[in-house]
Structure formats: structure tokens, C-alpha cells
mmCIF file of the N, C-alpha and C atoms, coordinates in Angstrom:
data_MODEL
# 
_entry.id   MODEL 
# 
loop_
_atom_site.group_PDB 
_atom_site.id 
_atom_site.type_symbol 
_atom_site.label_atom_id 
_atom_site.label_alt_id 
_atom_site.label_comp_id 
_atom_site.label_asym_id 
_atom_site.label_entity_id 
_atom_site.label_seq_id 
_atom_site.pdbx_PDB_ins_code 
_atom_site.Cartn_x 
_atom_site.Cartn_y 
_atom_site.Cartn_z 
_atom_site.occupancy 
_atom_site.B_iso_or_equiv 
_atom_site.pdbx_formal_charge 
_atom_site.auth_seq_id 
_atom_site.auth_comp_id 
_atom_site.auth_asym_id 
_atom_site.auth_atom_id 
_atom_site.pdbx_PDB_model_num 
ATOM 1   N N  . UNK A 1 1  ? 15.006  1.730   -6.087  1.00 0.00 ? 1  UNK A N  1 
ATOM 2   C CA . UNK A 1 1  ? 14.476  0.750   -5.145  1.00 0.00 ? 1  UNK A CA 1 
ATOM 3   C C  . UNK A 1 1  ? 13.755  -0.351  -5.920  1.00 0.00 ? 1  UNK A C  1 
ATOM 4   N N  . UNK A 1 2  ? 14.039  -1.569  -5.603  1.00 0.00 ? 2  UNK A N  1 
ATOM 5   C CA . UNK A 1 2  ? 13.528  -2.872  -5.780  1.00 0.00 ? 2  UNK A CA 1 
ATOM 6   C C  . UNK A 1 2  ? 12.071  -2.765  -5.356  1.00 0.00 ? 2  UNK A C  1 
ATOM 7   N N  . UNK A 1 3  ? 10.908  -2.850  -6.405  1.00 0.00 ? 3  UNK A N  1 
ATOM 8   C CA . UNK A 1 3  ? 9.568   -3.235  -6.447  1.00 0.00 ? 3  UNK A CA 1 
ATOM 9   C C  . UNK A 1 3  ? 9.029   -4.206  -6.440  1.00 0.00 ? 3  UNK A C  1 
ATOM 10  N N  . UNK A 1 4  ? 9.179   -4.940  -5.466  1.00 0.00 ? 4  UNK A N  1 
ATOM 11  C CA . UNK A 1 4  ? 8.573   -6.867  -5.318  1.00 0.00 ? 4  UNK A CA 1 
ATOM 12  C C  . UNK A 1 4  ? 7.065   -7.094  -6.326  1.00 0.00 ? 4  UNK A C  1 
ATOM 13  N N  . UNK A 1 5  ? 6.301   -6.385  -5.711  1.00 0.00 ? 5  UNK A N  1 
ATOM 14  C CA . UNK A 1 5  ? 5.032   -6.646  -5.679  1.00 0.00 ? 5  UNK A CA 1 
ATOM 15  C C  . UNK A 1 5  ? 4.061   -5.274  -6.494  1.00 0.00 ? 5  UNK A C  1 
ATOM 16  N N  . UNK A 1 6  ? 3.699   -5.293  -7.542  1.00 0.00 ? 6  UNK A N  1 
ATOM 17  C CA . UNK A 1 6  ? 2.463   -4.096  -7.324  1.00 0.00 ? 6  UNK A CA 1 
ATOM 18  C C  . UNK A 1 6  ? 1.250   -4.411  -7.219  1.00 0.00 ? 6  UNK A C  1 
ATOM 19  N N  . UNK A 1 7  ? 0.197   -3.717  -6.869  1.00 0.00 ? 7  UNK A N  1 
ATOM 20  C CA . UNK A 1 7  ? -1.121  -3.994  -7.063  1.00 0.00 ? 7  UNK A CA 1 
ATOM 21  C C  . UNK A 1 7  ? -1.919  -2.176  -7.085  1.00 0.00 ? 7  UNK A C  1 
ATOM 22  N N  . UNK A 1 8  ? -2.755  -2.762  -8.247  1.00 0.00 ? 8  UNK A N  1 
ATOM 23  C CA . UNK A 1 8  ? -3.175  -1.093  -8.706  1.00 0.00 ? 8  UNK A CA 1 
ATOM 24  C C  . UNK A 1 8  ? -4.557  -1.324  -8.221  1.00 0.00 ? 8  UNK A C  1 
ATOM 25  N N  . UNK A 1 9  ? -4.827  -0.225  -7.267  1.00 0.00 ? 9  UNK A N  1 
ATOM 26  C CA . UNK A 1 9  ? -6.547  -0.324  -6.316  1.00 0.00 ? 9  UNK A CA 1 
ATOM 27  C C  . UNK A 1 9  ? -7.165  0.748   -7.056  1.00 0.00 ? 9  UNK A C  1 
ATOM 28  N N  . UNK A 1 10 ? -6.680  1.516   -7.796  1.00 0.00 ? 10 UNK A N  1 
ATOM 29  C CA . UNK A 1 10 ? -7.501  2.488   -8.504  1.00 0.00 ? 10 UNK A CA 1 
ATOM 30  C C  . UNK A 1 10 ? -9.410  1.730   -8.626  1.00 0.00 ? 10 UNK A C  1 
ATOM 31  N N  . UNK A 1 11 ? -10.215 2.712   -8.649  1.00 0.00 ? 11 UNK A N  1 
ATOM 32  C CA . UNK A 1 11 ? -11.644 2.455   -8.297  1.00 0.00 ? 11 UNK A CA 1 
ATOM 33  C C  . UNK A 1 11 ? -12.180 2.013   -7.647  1.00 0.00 ? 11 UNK A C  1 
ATOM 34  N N  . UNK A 1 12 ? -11.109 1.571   -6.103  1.00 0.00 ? 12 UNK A N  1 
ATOM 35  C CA . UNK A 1 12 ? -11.556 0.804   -4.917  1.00 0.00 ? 12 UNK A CA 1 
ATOM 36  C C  . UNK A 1 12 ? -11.471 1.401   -3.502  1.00 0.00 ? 12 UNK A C  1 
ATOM 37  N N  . UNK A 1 13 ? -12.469 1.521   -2.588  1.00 0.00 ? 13 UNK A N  1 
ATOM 38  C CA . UNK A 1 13 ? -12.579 2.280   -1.581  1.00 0.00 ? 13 UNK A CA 1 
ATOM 39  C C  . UNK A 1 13 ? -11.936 1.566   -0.424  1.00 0.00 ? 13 UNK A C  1 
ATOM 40  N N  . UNK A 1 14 ? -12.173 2.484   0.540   1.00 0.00 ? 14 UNK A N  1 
ATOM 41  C CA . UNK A 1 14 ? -11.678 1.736   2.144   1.00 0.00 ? 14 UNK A CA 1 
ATOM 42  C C  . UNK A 1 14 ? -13.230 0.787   2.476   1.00 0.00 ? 14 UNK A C  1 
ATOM 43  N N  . UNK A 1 15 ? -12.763 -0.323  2.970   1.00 0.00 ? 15 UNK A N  1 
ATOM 44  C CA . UNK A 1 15 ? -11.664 -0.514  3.624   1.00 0.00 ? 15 UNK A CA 1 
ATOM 45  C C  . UNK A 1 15 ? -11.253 -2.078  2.702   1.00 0.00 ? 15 UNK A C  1 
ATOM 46  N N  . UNK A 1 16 ? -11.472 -1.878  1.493   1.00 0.00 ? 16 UNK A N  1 
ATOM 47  C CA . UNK A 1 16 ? -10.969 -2.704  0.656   1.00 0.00 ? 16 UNK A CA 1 
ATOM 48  C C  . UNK A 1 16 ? -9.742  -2.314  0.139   1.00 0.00 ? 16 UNK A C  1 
ATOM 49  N N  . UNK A 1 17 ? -9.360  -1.292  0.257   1.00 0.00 ? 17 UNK A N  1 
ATOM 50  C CA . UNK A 1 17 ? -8.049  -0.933  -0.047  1.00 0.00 ? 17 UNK A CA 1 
ATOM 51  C C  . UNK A 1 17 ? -7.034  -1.492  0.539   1.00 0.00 ? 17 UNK A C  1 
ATOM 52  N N  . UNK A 1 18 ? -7.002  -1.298  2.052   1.00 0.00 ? 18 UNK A N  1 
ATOM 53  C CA . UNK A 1 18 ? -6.630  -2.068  2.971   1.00 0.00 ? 18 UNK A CA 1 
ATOM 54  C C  . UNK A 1 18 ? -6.510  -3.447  2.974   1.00 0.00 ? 18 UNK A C  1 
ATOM 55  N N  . UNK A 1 19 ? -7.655  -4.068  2.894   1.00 0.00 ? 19 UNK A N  1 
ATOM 56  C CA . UNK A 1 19 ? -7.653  -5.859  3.149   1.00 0.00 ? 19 UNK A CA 1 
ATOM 57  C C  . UNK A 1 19 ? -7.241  -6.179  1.811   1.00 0.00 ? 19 UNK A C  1 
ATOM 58  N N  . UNK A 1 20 ? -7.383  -5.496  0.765   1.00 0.00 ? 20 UNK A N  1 
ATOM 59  C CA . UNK A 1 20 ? -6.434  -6.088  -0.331  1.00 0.00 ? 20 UNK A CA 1 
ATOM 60  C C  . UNK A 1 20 ? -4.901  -5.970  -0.159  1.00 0.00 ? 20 UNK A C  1 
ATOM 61  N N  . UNK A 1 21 ? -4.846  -5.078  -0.105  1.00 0.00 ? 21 UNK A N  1 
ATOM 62  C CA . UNK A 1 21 ? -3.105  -4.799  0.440   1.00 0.00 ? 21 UNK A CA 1 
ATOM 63  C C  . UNK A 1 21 ? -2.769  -5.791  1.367   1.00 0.00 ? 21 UNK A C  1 
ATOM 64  N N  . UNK A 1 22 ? -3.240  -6.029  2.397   1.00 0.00 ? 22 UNK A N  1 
ATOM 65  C CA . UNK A 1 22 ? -2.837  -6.960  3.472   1.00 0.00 ? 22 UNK A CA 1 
ATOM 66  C C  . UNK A 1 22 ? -2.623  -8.110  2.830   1.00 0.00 ? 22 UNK A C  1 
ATOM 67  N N  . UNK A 1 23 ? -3.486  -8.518  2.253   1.00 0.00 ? 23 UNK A N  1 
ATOM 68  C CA . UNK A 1 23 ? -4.063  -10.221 1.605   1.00 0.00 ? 23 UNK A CA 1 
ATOM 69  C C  . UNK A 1 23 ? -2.585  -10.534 0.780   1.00 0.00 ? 23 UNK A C  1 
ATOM 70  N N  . UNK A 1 24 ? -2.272  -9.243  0.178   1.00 0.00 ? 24 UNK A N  1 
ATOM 71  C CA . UNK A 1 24 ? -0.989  -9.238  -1.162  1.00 0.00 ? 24 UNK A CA 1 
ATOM 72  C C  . UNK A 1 24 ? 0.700   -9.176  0.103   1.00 0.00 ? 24 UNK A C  1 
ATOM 73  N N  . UNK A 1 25 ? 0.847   -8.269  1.250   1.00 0.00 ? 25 UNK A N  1 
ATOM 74  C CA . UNK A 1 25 ? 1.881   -8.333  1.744   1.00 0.00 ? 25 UNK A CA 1 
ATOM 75  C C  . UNK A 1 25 ? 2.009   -9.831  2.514   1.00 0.00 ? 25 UNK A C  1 
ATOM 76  N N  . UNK A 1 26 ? 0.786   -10.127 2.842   1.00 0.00 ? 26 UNK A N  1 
ATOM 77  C CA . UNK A 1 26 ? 0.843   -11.564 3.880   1.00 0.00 ? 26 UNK A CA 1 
ATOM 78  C C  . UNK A 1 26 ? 1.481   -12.827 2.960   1.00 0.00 ? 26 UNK A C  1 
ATOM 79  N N  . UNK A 1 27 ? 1.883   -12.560 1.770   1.00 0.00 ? 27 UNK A N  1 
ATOM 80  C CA . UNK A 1 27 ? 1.916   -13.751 0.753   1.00 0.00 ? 27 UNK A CA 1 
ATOM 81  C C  . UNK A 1 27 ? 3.514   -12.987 0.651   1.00 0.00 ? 27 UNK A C  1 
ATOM 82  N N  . UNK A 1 28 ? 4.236   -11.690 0.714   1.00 0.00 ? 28 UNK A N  1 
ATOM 83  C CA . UNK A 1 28 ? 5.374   -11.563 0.216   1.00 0.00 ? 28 UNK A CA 1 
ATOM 84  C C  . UNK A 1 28 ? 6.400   -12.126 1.897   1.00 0.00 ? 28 UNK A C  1 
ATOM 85  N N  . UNK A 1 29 ? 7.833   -11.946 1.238   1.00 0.00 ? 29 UNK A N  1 
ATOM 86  C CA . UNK A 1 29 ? 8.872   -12.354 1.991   1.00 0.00 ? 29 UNK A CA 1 
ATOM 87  C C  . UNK A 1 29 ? 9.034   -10.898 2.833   1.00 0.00 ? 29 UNK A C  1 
ATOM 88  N N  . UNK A 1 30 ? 9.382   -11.355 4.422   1.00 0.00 ? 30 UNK A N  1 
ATOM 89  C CA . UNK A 1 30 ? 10.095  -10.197 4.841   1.00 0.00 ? 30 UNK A CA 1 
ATOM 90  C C  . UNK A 1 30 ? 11.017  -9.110  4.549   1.00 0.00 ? 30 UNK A C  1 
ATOM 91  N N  . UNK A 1 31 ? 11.227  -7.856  4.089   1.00 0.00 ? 31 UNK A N  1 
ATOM 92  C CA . UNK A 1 31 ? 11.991  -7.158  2.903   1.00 0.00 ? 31 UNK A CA 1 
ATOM 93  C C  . UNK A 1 31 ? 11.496  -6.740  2.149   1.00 0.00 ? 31 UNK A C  1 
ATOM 94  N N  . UNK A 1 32 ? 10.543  -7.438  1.318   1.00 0.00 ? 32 UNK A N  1 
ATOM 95  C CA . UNK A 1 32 ? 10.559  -7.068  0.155   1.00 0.00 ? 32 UNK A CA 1 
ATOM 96  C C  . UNK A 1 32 ? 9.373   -6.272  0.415   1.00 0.00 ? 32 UNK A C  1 
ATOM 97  N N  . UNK A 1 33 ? 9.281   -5.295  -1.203  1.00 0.00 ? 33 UNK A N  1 
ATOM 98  C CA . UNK A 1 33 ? 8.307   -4.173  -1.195  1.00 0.00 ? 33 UNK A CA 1 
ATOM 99  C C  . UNK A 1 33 ? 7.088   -3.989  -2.133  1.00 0.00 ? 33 UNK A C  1 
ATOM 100 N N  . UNK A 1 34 ? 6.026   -3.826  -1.766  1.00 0.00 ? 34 UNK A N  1 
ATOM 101 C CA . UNK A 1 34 ? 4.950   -3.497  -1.915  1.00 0.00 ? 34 UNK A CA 1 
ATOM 102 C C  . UNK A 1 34 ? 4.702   -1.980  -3.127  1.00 0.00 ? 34 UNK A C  1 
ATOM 103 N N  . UNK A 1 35 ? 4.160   -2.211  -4.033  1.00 0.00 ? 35 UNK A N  1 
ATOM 104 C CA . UNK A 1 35 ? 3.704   -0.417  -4.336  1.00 0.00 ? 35 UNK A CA 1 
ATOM 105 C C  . UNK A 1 35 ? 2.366   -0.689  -4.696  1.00 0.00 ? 35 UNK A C  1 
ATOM 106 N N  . UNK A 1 36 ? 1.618   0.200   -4.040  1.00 0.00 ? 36 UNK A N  1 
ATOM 107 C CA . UNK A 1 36 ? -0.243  0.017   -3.891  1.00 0.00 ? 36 UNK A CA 1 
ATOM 108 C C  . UNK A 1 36 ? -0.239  1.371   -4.690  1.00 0.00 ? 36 UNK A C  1 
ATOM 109 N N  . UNK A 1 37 ? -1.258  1.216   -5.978  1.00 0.00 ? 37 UNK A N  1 
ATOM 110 C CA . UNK A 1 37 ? -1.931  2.661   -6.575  1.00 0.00 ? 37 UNK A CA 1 
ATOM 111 C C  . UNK A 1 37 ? -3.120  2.406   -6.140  1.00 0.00 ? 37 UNK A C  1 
ATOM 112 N N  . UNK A 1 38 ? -3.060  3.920   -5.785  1.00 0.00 ? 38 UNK A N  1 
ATOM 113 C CA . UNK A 1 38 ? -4.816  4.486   -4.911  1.00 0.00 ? 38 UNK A CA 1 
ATOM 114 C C  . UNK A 1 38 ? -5.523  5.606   -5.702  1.00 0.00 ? 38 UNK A C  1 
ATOM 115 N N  . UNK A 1 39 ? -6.569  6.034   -5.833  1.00 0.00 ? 39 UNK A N  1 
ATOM 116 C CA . UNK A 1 39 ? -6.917  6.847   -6.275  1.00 0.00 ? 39 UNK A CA 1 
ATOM 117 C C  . UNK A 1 39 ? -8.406  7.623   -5.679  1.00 0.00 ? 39 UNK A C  1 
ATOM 118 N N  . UNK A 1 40 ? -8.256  6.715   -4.329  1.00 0.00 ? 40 UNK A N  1 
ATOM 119 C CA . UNK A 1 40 ? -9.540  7.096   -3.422  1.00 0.00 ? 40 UNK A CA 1 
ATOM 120 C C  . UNK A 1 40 ? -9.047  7.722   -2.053  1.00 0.00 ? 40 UNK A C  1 
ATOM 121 N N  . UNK A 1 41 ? -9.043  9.318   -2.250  1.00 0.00 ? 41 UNK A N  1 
ATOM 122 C CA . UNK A 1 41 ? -8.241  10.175  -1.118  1.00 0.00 ? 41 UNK A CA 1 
ATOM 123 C C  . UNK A 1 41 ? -8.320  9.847   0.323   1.00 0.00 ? 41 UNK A C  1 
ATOM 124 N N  . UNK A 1 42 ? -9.250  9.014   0.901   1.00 0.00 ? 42 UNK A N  1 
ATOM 125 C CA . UNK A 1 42 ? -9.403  8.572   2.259   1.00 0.00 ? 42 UNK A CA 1 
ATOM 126 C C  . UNK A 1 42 ? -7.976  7.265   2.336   1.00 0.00 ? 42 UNK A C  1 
ATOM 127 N N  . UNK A 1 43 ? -8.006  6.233   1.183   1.00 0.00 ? 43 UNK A N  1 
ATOM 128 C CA . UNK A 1 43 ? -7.149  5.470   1.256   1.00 0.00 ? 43 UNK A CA 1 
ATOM 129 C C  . UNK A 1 43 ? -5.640  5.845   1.284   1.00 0.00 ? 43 UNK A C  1 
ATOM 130 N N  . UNK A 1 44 ? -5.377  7.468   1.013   1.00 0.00 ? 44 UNK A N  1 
ATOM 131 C CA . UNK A 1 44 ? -3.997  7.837   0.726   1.00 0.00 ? 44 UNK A CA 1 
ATOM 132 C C  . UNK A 1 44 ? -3.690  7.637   2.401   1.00 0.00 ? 44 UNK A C  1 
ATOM 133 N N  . UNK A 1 45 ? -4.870  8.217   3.537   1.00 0.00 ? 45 UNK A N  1 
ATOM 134 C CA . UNK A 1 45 ? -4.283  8.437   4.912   1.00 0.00 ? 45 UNK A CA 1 
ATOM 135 C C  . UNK A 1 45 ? -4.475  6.675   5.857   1.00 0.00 ? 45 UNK A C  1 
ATOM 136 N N  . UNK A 1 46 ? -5.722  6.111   5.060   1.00 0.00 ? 46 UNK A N  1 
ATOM 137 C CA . UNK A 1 46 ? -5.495  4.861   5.913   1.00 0.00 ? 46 UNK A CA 1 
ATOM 138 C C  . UNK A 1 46 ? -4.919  3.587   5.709   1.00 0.00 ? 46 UNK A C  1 
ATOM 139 N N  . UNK A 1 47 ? -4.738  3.500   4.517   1.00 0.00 ? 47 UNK A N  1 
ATOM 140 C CA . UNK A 1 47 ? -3.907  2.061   3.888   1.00 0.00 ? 47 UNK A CA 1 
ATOM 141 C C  . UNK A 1 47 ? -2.357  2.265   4.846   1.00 0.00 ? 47 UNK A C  1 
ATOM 142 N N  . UNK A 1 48 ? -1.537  3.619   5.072   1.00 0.00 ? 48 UNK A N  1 
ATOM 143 C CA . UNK A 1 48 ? -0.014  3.573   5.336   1.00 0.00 ? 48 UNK A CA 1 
ATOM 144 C C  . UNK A 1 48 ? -0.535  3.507   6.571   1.00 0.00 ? 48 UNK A C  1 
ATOM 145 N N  . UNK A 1 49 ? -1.542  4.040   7.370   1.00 0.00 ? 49 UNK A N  1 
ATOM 146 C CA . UNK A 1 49 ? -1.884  4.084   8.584   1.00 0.00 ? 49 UNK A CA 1 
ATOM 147 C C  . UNK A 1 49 ? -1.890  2.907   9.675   1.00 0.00 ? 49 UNK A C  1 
ATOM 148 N N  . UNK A 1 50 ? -2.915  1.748   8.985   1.00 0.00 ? 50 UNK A N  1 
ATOM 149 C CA . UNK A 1 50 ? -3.104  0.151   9.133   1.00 0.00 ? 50 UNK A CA 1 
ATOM 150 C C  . UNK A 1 50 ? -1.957  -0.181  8.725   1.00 0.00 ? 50 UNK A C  1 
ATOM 151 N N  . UNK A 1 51 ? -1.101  -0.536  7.364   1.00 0.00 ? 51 UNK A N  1 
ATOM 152 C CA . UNK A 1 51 ? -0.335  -0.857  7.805   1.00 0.00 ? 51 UNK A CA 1 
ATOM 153 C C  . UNK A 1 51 ? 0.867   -0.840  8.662   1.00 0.00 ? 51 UNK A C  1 
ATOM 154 N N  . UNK A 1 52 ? 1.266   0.523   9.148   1.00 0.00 ? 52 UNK A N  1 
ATOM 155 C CA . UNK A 1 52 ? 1.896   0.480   10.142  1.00 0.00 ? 52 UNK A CA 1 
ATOM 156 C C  . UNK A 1 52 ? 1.756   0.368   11.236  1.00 0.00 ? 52 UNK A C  1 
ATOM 157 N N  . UNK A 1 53 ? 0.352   0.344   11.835  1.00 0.00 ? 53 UNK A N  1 
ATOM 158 C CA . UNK A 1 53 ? -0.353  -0.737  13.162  1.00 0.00 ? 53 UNK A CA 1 
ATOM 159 C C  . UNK A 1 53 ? -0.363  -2.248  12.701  1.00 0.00 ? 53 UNK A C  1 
ATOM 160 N N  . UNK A 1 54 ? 0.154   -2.447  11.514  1.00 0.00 ? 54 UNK A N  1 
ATOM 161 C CA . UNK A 1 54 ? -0.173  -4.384  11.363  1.00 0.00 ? 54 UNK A CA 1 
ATOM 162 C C  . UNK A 1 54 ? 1.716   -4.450  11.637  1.00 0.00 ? 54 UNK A C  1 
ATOM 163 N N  . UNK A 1 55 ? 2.311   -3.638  11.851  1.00 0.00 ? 55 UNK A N  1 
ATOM 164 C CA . UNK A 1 55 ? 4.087   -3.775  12.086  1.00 0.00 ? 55 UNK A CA 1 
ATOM 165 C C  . UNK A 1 55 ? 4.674   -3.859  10.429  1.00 0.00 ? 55 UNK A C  1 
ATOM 166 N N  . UNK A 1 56 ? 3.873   -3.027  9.384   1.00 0.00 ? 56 UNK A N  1 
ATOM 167 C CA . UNK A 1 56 ? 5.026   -2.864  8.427   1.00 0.00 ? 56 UNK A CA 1 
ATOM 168 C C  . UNK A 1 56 ? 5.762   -1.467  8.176   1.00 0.00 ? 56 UNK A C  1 
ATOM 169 N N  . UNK A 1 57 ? 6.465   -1.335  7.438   1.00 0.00 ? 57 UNK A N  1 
ATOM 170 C CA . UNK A 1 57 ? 7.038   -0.315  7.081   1.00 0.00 ? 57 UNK A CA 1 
ATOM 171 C C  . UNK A 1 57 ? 6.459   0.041   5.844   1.00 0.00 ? 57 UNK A C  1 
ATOM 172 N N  . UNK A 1 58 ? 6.342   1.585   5.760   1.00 0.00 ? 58 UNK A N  1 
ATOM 173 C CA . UNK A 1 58 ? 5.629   2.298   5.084   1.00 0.00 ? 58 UNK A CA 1 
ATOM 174 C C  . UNK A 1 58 ? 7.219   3.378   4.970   1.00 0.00 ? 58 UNK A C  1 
ATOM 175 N N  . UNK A 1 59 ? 7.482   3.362   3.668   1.00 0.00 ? 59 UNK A N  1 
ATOM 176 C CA . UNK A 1 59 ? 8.707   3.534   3.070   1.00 0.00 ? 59 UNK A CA 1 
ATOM 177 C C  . UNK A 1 59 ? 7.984   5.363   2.617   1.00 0.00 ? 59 UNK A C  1 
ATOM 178 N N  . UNK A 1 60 ? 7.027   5.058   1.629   1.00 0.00 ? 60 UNK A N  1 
ATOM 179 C CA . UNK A 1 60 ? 6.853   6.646   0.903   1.00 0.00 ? 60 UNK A CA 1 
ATOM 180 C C  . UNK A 1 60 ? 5.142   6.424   0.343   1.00 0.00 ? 60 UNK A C  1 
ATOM 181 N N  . UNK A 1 61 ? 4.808   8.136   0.396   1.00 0.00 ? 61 UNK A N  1 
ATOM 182 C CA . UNK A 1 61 ? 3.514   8.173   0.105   1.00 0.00 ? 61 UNK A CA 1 
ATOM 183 C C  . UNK A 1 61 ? 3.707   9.294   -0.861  1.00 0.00 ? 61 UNK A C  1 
ATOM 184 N N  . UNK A 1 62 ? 3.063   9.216   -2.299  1.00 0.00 ? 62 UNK A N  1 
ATOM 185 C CA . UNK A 1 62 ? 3.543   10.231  -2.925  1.00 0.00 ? 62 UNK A CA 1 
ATOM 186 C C  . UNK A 1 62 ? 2.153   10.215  -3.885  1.00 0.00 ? 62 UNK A C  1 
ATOM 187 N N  . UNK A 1 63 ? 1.808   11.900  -4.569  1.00 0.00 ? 63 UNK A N  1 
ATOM 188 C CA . UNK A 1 63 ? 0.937   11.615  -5.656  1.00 0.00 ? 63 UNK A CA 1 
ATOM 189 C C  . UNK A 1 63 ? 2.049   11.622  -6.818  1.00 0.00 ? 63 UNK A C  1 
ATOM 190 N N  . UNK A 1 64 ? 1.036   10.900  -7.678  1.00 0.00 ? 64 UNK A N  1 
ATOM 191 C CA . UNK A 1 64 ? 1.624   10.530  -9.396  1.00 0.00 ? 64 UNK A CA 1 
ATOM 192 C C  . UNK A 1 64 ? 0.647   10.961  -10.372 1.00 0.00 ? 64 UNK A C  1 
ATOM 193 N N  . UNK A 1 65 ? -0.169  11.871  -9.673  1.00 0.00 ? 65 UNK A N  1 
ATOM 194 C CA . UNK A 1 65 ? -1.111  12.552  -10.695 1.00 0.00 ? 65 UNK A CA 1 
ATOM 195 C C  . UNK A 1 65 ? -2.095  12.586  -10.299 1.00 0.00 ? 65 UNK A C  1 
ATOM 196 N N  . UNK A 1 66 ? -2.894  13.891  -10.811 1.00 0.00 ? 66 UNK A N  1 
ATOM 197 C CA . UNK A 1 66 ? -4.741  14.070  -10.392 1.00 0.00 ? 66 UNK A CA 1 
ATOM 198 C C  . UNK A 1 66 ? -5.416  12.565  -9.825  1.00 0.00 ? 66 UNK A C  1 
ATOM 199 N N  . UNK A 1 67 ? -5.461  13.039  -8.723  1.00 0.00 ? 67 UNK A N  1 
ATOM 200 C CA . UNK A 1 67 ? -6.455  11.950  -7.705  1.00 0.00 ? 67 UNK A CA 1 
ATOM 201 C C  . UNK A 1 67 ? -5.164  10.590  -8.095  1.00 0.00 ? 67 UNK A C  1 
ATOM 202 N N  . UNK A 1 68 ? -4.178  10.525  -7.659  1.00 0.00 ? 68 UNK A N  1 
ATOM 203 C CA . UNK A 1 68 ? -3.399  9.091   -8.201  1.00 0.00 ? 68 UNK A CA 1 
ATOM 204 C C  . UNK A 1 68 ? -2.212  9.246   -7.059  1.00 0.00 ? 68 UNK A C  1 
ATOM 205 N N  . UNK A 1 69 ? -2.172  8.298   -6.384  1.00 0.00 ? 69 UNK A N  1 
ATOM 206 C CA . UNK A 1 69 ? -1.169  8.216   -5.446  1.00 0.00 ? 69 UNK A CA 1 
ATOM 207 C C  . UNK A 1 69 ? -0.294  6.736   -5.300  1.00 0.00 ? 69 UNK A C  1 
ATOM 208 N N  . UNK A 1 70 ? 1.244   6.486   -4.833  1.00 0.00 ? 70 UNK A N  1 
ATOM 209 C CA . UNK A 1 70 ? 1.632   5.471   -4.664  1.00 0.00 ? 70 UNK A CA 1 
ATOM 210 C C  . UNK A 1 70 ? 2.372   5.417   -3.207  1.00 0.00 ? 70 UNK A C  1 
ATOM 211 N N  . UNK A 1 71 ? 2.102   4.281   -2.840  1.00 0.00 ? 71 UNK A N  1 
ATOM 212 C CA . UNK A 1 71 ? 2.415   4.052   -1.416  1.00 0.00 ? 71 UNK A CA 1 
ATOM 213 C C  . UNK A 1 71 ? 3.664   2.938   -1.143  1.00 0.00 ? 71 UNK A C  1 
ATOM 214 N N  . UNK A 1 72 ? 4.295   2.938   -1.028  1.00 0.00 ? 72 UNK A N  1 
ATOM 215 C CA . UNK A 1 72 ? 5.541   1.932   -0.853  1.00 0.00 ? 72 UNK A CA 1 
ATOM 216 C C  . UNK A 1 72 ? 5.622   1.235   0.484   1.00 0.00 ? 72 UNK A C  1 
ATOM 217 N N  . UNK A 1 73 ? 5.638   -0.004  0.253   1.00 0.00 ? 73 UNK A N  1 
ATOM 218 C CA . UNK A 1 73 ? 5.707   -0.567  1.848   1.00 0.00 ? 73 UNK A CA 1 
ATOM 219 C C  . UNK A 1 73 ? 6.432   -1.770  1.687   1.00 0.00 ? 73 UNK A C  1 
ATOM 220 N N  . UNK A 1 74 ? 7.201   -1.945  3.251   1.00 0.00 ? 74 UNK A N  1 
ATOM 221 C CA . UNK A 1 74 ? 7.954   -3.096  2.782   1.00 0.00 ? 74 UNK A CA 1 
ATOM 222 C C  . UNK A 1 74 ? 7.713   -3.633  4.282   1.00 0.00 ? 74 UNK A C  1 
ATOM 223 N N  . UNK A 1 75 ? 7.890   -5.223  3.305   1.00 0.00 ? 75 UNK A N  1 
ATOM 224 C CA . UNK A 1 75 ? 7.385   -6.241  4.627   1.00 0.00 ? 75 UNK A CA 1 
ATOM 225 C C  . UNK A 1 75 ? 8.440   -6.431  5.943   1.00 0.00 ? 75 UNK A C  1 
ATOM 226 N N  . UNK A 1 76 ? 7.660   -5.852  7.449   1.00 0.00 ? 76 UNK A N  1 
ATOM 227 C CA . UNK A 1 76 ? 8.521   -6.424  8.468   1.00 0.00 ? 76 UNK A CA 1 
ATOM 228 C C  . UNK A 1 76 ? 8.607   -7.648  8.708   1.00 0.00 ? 76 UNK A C  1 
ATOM 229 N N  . UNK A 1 77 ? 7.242   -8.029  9.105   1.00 0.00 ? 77 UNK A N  1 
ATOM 230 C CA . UNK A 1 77 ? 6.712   -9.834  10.101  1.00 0.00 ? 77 UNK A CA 1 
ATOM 231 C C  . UNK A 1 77 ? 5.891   -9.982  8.753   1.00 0.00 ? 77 UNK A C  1 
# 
């Protein structure tokens, strides 16, 4: 899969996890995809959460290691 965009949030909490992510998909093209690294366990359940109440697609949520997770999302609207 084609990776448009990354942005690594490692050492950043909710609900900055979130409004950073947003700030970064609102600037990409419809399609294309997002991969957010998290490493703050509340953000693994609410970053895919919000964004799929803001109408995107939330492709995969996976860990990549002790406390390290990646979230894939790709832009609807």
C-alpha cells in the first residue's frame, strides 16, 4: 500500500494526537493515505475513532512494538 503522508506523534497525548492528524489529512487529496505513529495507549482507541466520525477511513490499527502503534487512514472528504 501507497503511504502519502507520515507523521510520527510518538511523545504526544490526546487530544493532540488527534488535531494533529486532522490538521495533516485536511491538507492531503481524497485517497490518499495517512500513517500516524502513536505511542500514547489512549490515542491507539481515539485518533481511528474521531477520525471515522470526521468521515475518513481508517484502513488498519496495528502495534510495531512496545508501547508503538501505526494507524493507516485514508482520506474520504
Amino acid at each position: 500500500m501507497k503511504i502519502d503522508r507520515e507523521l510520527d506523534l510518538k511523545g504526544e497525548v490526546c487530544p493532540f494526537t488527534f488535531v494533529k492528524s486532522k490538521l495533516i489529512i485536511e491538507q492531503m487529496e481524497p485517497g490518499q493515505v495517512l500513517k500516524v505513529i502513536l505511542d500514547y495507549k489512549p490515542s491507539v482507541e481515539n485518533v481511528p475513532k474521531s477520525m471515522r466520525e470526521e468521515g475518513q477511513e481508517v484502513l488498519e490499527v496495528k502495534q510495531i512494538g512496545e508501547n508503538l502503534w501505526e494507524v493507516l487512514i485514508r482520506k474520504v472528504k
